[in-house]
N, C-alpha and C positions, 0 to 999 in steps of 0.2 A: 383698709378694710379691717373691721374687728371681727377677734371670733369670740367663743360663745365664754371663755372664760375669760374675757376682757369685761363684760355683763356682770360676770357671777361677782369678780372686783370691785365692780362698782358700785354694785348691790350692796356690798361690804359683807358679804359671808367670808370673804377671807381677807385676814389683816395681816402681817408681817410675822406674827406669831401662828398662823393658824394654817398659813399655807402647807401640803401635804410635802411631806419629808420621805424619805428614804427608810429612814428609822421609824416612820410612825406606820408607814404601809407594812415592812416587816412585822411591827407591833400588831397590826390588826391581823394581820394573816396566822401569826403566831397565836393568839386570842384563840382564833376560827378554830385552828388544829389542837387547840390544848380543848377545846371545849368539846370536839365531833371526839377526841382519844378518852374523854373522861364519860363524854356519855353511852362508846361503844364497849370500856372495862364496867362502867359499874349496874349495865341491866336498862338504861331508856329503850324506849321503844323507834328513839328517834335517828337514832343511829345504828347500825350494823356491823358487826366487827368486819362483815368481809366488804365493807367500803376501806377498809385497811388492807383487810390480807390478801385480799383480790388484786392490789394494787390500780383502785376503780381511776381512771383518768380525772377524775375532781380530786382523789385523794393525789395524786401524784402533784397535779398543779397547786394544791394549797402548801402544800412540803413546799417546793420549791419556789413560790413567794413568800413563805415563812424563812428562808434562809436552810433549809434541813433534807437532807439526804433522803430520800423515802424508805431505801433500802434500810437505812438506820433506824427511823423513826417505827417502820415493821416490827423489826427485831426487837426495838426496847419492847412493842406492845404485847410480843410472843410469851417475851421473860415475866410482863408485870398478870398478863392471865393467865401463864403457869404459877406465880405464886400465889396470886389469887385463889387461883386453883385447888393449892397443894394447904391453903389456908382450911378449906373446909372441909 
């Protein structure tokens, strides 16, 4: 019996180089949070800081497929909107 990514193989969406790695999931997760931490320091409307400071359960689970502590990843965001802060 085949399953569904026996298909997707066959299709040739994925070839020897393209199959999903360990490192390239981290890469994408990593992406996610560098892009939700820059759009919640610099004023988008798309993001919210207290999807951060709340410790919102999406923010906790992209930490933790990016490889990063959440309780860490908090803290730097504390240090960079205080001197952002103290910038103006």
């Amino acid at each position: 019996m085949k399953h569904e990514h026996d298909y997707i193989r066959e299709e040739g969406f994925y070839d020897r180089y393209s199959e999903p790695t360990i490192e390239s999931c981290f890469s994408l997760w990593n992406a996610c949070l560098f892009f939700n931490f820059h759009e919640a320091l610099y004023g988008a409307d798309t993001v919210s800081p207290s999807w951060i400071l709340s410790f919102n359960p999406d923010f906790i689970d992209v930490c933790n497929l990016a490889g990063y502590d959440p309780h860490t990843v908090r803290e730097k965001f504390i240090k960079l909107c205080n001197k952002k802060n103290k910038r103006r």
